[in-house]
C-alpha positions in Angstrom: -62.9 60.3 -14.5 -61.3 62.2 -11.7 -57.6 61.6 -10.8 -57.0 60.7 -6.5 -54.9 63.9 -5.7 -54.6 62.2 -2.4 -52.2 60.3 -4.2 -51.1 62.8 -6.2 -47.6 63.3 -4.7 -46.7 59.8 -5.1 -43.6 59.0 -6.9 -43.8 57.4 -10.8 -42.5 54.0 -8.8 -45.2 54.1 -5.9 -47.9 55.0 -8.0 -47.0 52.0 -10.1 -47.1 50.0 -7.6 -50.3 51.2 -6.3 -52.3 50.4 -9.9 -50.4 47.1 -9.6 -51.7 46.6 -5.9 -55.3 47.6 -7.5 -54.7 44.9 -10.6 -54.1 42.0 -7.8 -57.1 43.2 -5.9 -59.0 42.4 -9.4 -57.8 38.9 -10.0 -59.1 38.3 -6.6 -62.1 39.4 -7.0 -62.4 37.7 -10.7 -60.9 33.8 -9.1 -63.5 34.2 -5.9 -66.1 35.1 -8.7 -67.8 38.4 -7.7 -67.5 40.2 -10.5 -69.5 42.6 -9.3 -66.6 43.3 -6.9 -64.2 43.1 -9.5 -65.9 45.6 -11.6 -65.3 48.1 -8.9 -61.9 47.2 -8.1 -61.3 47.7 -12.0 -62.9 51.1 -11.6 -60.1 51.3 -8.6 -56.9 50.6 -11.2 -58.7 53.5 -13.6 -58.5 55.6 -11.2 -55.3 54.5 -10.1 -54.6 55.0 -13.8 -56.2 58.6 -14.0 -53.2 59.9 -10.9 -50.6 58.8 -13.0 -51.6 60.4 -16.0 -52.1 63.4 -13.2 -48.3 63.4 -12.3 -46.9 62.6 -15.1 -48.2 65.9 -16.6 -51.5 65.9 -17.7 -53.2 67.6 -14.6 -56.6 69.5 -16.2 -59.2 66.9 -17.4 -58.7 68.1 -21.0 -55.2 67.3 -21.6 -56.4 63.5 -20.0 -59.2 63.6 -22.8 -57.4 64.8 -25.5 -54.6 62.2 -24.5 -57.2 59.6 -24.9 -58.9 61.0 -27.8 -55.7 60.1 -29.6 -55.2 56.5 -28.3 -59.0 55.9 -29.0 -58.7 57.2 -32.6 -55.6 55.0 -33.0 -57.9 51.8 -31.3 -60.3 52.4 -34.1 -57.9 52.2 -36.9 -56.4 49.0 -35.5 -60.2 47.3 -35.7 -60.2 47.4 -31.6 -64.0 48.6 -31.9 -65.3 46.3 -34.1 -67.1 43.6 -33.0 -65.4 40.2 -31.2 -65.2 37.7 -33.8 -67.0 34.3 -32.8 
């Protein structure tokens, strides 16, 4: 995933806001019931997500991957993987 360097001279406090902005857009989406919508507006707050990590420091795509290399690997060893229980 690519990072909006439009965005990418946004302040830590606007940026924030903007995934926040993105989130709402989501939970609209979810409570009209077009999740088809919402699936792209979720795709919105990743990318949203993806500028952040971009100015906070991780600007080539493999520090972003090795960043979430790590949090994946510590996902596995807290069971977040495995299947959802019924």
């Amino acid at each position: 995933m690519k990072p909006c360097l439009a965005y990418a001279n946004n302040s830590l406090p606007r940026q924030i806001l903007h995934i926040l902005c993105e989130v709402w857009e989501v939970v609209k989406e979810l409570l009209k019931g077009d999740y088809e919508r919402a699936g792209e507006e979720l795709v919105d707050v990743q990318v949203a997500c993806e500028t952040l990590l971009y100015i906070i420091g991780y600007q080539s795509e493999s520090e972003r991957n090795r960043i979430r290399n790590k949090v994946d690997r510590k996902n596995a060893l807290r069971g977040y993987h495995a299947e959802a229980k019924q």
